[in-house]
C-alpha positions as CSV (number, residue, x, y, z in Angstrom):
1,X,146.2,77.9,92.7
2,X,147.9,79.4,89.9
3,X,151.2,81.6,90.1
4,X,149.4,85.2,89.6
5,X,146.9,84.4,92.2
6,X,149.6,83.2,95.2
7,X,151.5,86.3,94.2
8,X,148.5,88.7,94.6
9,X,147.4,87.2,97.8
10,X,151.0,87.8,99.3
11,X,151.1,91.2,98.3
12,X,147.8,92.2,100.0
13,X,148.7,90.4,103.1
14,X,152.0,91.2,103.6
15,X,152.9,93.7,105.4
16,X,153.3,97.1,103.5
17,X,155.5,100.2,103.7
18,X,153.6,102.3,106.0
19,X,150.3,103.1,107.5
20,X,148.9,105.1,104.6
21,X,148.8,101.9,102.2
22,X,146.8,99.5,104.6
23,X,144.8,102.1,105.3
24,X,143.8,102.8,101.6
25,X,143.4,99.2,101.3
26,X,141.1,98.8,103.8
27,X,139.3,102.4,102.8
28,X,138.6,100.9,99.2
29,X,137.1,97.4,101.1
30,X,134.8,99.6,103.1
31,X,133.8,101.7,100.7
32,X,132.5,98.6,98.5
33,X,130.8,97.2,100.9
34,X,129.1,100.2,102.2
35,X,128.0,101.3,98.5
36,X,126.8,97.2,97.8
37,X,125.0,97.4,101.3
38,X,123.4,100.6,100.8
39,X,122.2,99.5,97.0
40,X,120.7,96.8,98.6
41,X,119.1,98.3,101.4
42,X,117.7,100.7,99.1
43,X,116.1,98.6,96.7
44,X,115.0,96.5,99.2
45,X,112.8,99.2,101.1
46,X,111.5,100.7,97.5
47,X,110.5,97.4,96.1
48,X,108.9,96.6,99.7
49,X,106.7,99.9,99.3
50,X,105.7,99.6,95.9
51,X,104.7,95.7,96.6
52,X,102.7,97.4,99.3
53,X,100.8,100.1,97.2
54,X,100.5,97.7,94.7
55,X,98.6,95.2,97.4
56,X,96.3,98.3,98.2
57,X,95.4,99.3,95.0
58,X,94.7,95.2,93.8
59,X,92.6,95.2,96.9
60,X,90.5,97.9,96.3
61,X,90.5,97.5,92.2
62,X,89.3,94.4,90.0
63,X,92.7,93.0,87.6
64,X,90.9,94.2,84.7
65,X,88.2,97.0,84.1
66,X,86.2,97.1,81.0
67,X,83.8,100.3,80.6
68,X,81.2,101.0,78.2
69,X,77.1,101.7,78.9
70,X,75.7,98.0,78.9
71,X,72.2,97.3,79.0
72,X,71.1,93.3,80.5
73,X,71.8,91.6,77.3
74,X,74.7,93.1,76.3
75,X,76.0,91.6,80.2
76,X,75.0,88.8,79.0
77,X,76.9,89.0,75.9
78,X,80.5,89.9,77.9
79,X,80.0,87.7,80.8
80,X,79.7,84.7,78.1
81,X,83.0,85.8,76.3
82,X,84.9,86.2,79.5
83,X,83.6,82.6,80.5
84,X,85.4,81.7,77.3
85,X,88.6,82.9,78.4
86,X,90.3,80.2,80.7
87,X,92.5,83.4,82.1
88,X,89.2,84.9,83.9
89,X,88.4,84.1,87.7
90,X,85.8,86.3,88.5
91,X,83.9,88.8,87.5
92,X,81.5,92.2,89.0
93,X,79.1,94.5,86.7
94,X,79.1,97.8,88.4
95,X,77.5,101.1,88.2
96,X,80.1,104.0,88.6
97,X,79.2,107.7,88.7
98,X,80.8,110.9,90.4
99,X,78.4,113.0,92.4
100,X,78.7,115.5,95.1
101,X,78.2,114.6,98.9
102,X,76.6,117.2,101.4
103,X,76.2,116.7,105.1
104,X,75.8,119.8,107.6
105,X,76.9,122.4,105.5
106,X,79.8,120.9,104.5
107,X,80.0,119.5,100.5
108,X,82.9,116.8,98.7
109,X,83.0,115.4,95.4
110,X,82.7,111.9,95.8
111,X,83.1,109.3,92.9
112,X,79.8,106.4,93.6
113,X,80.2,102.8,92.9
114,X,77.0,100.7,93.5
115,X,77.8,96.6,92.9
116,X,76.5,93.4,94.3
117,X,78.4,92.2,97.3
118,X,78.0,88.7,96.3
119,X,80.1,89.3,93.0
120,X,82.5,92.3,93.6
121,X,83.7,90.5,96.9
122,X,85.1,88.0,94.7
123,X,87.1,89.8,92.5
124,X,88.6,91.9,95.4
125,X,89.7,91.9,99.3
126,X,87.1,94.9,99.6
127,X,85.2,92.9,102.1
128,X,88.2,92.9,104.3
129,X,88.5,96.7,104.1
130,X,85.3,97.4,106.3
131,X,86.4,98.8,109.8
132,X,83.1,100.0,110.9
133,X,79.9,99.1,110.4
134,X,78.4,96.4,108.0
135,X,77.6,96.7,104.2
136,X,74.3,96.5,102.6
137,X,72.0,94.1,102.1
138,X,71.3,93.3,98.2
139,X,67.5,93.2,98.8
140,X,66.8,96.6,101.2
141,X,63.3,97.1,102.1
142,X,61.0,98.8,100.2
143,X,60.9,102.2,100.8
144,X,63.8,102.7,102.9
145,X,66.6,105.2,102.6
146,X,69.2,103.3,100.8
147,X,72.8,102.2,102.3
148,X,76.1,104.4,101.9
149,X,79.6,102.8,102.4
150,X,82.5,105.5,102.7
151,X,85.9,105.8,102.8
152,X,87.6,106.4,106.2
153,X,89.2,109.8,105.0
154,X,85.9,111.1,103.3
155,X,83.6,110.9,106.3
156,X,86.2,112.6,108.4
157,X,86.0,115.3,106.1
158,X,82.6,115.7,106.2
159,X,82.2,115.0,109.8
160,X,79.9,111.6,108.9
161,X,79.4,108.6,111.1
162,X,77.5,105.7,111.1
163,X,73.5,106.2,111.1
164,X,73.9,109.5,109.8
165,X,71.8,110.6,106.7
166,X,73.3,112.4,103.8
167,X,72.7,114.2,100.4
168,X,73.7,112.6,97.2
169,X,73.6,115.4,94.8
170,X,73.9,114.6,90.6
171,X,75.5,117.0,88.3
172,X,73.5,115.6,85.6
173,X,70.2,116.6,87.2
174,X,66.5,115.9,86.0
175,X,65.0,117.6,83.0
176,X,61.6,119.2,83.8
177,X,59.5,121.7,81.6
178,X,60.7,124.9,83.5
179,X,64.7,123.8,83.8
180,X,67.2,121.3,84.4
181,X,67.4,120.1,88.2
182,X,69.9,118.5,90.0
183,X,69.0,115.3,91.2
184,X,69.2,114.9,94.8
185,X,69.0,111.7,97.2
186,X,69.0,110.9,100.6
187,X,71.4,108.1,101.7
188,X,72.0,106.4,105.0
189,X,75.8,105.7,106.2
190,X,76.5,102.5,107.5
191,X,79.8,101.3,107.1
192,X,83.3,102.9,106.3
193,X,86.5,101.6,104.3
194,X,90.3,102.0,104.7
195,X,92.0,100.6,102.1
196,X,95.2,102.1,103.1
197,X,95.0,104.3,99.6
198,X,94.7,107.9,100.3
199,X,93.1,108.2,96.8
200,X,90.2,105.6,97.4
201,X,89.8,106.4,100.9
202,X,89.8,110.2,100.3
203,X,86.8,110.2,97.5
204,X,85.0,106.6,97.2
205,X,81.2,105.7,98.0
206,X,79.6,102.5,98.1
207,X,76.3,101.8,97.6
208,X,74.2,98.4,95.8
209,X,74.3,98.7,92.7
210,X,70.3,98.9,92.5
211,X,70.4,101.7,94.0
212,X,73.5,104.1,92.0
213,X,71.9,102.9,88.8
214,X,68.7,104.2,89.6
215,X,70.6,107.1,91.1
216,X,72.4,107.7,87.8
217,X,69.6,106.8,84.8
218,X,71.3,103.6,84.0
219,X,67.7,101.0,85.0
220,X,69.0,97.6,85.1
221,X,71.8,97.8,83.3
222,X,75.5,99.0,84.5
223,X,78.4,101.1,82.6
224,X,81.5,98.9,83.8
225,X,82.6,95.3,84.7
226,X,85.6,94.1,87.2
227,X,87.6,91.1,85.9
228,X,89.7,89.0,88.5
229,X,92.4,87.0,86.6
230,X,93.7,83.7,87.9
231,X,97.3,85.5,87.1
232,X,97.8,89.1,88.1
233,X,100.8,89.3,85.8
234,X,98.5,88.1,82.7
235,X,96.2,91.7,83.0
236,X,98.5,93.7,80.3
237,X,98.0,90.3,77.7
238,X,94.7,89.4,78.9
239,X,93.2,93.5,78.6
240,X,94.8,93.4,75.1
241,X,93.0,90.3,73.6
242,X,89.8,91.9,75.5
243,X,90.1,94.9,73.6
244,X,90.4,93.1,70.3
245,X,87.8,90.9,70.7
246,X,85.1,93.2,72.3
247,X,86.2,96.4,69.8
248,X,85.4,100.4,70.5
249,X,82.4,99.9,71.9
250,X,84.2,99.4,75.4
251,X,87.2,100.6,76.7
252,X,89.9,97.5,78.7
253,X,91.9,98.7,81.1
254,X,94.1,97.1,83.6
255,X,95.0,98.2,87.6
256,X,98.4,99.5,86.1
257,X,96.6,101.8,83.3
258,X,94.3,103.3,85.8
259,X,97.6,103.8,88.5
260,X,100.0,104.4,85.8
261,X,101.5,107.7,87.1
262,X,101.7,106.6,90.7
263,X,103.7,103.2,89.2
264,X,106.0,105.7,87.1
265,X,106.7,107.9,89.6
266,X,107.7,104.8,91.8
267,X,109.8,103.3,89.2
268,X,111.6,106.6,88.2
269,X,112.2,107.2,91.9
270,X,113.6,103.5,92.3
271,X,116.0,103.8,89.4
272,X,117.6,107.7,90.4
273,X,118.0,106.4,93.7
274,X,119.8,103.4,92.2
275,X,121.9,105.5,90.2
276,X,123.3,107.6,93.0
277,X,124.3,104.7,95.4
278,X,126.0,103.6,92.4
279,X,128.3,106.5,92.2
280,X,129.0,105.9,95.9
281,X,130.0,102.6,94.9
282,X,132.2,104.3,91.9
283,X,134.1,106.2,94.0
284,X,134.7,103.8,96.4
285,X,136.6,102.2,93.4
286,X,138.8,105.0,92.9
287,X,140.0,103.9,96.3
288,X,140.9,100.4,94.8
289,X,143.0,101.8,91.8
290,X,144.6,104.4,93.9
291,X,145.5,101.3,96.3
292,X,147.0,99.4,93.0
293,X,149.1,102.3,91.8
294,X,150.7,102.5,95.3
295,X,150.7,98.9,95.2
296,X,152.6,99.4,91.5
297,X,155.5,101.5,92.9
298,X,155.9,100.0,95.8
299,X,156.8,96.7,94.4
300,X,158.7,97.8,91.9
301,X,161.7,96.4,92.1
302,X,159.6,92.8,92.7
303,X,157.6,93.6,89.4
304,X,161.7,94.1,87.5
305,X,162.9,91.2,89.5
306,X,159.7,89.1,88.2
307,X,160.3,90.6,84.6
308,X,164.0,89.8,84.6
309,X,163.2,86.0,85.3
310,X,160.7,86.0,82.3
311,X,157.6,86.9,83.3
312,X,156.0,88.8,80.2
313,X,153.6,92.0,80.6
314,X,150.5,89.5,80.7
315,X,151.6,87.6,84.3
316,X,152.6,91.6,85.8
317,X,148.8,92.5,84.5
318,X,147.3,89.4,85.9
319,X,148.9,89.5,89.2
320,X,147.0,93.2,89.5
321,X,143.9,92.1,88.4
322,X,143.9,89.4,90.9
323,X,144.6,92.0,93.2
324,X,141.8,94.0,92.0
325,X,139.8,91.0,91.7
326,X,140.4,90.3,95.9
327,X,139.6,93.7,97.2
328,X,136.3,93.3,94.9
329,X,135.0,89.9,96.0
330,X,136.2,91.1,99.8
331,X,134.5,94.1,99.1
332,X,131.2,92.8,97.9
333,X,130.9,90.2,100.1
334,X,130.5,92.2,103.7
335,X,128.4,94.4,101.5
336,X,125.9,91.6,100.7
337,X,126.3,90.7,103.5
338,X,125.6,93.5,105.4
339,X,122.8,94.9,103.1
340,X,121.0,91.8,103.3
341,X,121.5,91.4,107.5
342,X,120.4,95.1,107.9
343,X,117.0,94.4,105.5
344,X,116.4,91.6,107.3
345,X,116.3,93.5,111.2
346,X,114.3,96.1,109.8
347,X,112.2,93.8,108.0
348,X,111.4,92.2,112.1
349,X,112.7,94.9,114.2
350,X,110.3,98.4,113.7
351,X,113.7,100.4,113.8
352,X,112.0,103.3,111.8
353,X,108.4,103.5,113.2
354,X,106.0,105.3,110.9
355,X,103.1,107.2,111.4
356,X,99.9,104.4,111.1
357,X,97.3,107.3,110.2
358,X,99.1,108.8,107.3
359,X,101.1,105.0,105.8
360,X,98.8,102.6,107.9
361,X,101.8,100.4,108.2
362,X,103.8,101.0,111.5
363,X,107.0,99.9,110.3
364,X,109.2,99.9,106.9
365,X,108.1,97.5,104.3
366,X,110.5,95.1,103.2
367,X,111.4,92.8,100.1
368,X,114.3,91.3,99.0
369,X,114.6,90.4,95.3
370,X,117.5,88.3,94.4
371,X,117.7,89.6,90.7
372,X,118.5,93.1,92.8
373,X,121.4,91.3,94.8
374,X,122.4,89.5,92.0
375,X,122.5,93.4,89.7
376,X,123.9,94.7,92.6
377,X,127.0,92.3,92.8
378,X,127.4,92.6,88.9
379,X,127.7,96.2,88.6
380,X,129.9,96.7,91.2
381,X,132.0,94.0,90.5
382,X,132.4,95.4,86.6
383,X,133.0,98.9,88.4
384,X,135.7,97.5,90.8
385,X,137.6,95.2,87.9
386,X,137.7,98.2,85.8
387,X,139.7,100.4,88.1
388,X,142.0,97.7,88.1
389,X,142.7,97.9,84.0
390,X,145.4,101.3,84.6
391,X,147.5,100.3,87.6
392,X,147.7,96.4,85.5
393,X,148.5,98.5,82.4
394,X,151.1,100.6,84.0
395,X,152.8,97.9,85.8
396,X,153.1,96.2,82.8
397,X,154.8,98.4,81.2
398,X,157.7,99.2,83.5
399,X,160.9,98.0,82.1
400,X,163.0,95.4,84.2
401,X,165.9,97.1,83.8
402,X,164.8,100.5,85.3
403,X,163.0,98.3,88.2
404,X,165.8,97.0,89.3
405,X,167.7,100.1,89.2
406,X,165.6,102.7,90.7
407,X,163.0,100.7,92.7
C-alpha cells in the first residue's frame, strides 16, 4: 500500500468537519452510481428491443435478397453460383408483386409473395408465424380457387377470416383490343400470420408461387430469390461478392438494406439516449471535485505540515487523485452493480407490462452486452478522474508556509 494511497483512504474515512462535507461525499457516490446504473439500464433495454425487431424482421425476411426477372434457366444459373459459395445455407425463388385486396366493399394495397413452402420455410421461421389456419398445398387441385395467406393486421382491416373469398386486383391489368383491364382474381383465405412486425403483418399476402406468377405474367419463372446464410453477420460481405459476381442484371440486398431506416432510427435513438445519461453522470462528477476542493481547504494545514516534511507537489497531487480515484471505483461499482441487478429483475419479473396487441411481447426485452458495461465503466471512470485534475492541481500548489499559518 503505498504512502498516497493510506493517506487518501484516512481522509475519506475520517471523520470531517461538519455534516455538509460527508454529505457531499456521499452525494458525488450516489450520483455515480445512479448515472452508471441508469447507462446501463438504458442500453440494456434498447439493445434488448432492437435484438427483438431484428429477430422479427430475420424471421419474416431471407439474410439475403437478390431481385431481377429470371426466367427457369437463368434459376438455374444462380442457384449453381450460390451452391458455389460455402457461405449459403438455403435458398427460395419467389414471385413478388403489389396488388390491391377487396373484400365487402372495403379495398387495401397489399404487397403478394407466392413461394414454395418446401424451400422458403427453410430460409425463414415463417412457418412458425401461422396462428390460424394452414398454408397451401404446392399441388392445389385443378380448377380450384387458389389459397391466400394474410397478415393478422391486414385481415382485420378488411374484416377477412378464414374460408372467406377475396379479390386480387392488378394494377398492371390485361391488354385487350378495346382497352387495358385490370386483372382481377378470386382467392380463398386460409391461414393468417403475425410476425410481430406491424409493417409485414399490416400489408403481406401469401400465396404458392404457381399461382402469383400466373397472377403477375411471370409463367414459370420468378423475379426474386431468398438466401439464408450459415452466418447472419456475413450478409453485408456475402451481398457484396454477390453483386460483383452476378453484375447489373440483379440487384443484392441484405435484411439491413431493406430495414435500414428502422435500424438508423434505433441506433440514433440508442446513442442520444446514451449521451444524456452521460451528462447525468457528468454532473454527478462536479459533485466529486466540489467534494475535493472542500477536501483541499479543509486539510490544509495537513497538506503544509506534509509539504514542510518534504513531500513535493507530485505526493499532494497523488494523494487527491487517489481520493478521486476512491469515490470513482465506489461510485461505479454500486452502479454496475445496481444497473446490472435492476436488468436482470426486469429481465424475469414483468415490472413494466406492455400491451401484447400493439408489441406482442408482454414484458420489456432485455440484453446485457458486456462491451456496454465495460464503455459504461470507462467513460465514467475518465469523467470522474478528471474532475479530480483541479482540486490535485490546487492543492499542490499551496505553499507550506502559508498552510501552516493560516490553515
Amino acid at each position: 500500500m503505498s504512502t498516497e494511497f493510506f493517506i487518501a483512504r484516512r481522509y475519506l474515512l475520517a471523520k470531517r468537519k461538519g455534516l455538509f462535507a460527508m454529505v457531499t461525499t456521499v452525494i458525488g457516490v450516489a450520483g455515480v452510481a445512479l448515472g452508471v446504473a441508469a447507462l446501463i439500464v438504458t442500453l440494456a433495454i434498447m439493445d434488448g428491443f432492437q435484438s427483438d425487431i431484428k429477430k422479427k424482421i430475420v424471421d419474416a425476411q431471407a439474410h439475403i435478397t437478390i431481385y431481377g426477372r429470371m426466367q427457369p434457366r437463368d434459376l438455374d444459373a444462380l442457384k449453381a453460383a450460390l451452391a458455389r459459395d460455402g457461405r449459403v445455407a438455403a435458398e427460395s425463388p419467389f414471385v413478388l408483386g403489389q396488388a390491391i385486396l377487396t373484400f365487402d366493399n372495403r379495398s387495401s394495397g397489399v404487397v403478394v409473395k407466392g413461394f414454395d413452402p418446401s424451400a422458403e420455410f427453410n430460409i425463414n421461421n415463417l412457418k412458425n408465424s401461422l396462428t390460424r389456419g394452414s398454408w397451401w398445398e404446392e399441388t392445389p387441385a385443378k380448377g380450384a380457387v387458389p389459397s391466400l395467406v394474410l397478415g393478422e393486421e391486414l385481415a382485420k382491416n378488411l374484416g377477412l377470416w378464414l374460408g372467406d373469398e377475396a379479390v386480387l386486383v392488378s394494377p398492371q391489368g390485361a391488354s385487350t383490343s378495346m382497352s387495358i383491364l385490370p386483372k382481377m382474381r378470386k382467392f380463398k383465405v386460409i391461414g393468417l400470420v403475425r410476425t410481430g412486425y406491424y409493417e409485414f403483418d399490416n400489408t403481406m399476402a401469401y400465396c404458392s408461387r404457381g399461382a402469383a406468377a400466373d397472377f403477375f405474367g411471370f409463367g414459370a419463372g420468378a423475379n426474386g430469390v431468398g438466401v439464408k446464410l450459415k452466418d447472419i453477420n456475413a450478409a453485408p460481405s456475402a451481398a457484396a461478392d454477390l453483386r460483383k459476381a452476378l453484375g447489373f442484371s440483379y440487384t443484392v440486398k441484405t435484411y439491413i438494406d431493406m430495414n435500414q431506416t428502422l435500424f438508423a432510427a434505433l441506433k440514433l435513438e440508442k446513442f442520444v439516449m446514451s449521451m444524456v445519461l452521460v451528462l447525468i453522470i457528468l454532473v454527478a462528477t462536479f459533485n466529486i471535485a466540489s467534494n475535493l476542493l472542500m477536501m483541499s481547504v479543509e486539510k490544509l494545514r495537513d497538506i503544509g505540515i506534509l509539504r514542510a516534511m518534504g513531500a513535493g507537489p507530485g505526493f499532494i497531487r497523488r494523494v487527491f487523485f487517489w481520493e478521486g480515484n476512491l469515490i470513482a471505483v465506489t461510485g461505479i461499482t454500486l452502479g454496475v452493480l445496481l444497473g446490472v441487478g435492476i436488468s436482470i429483475f426486469i429481465s424475469i419479473y414483468p415490472v413494466v407490462e406492455l400491451p401484447a396487441d400493439i408489441y406482442y411481447v408482454t414484458k420489456v426485452p432485455v440484453e446485457l452486452k458486456l462491451w456496454n458495461i465495460m464503455a459504461t465503466v470507462a467513460v465514467s471512470y475518465l469523467l470522474c478522474m478528471l474532475s479530480a485534475v483541479y482540486p490535485a492541481l490546487r492543492a499542490s500548489k499551496v505553499s507550506p508556509v502559508d498552510a501552516i499559518r493560516y490553515g
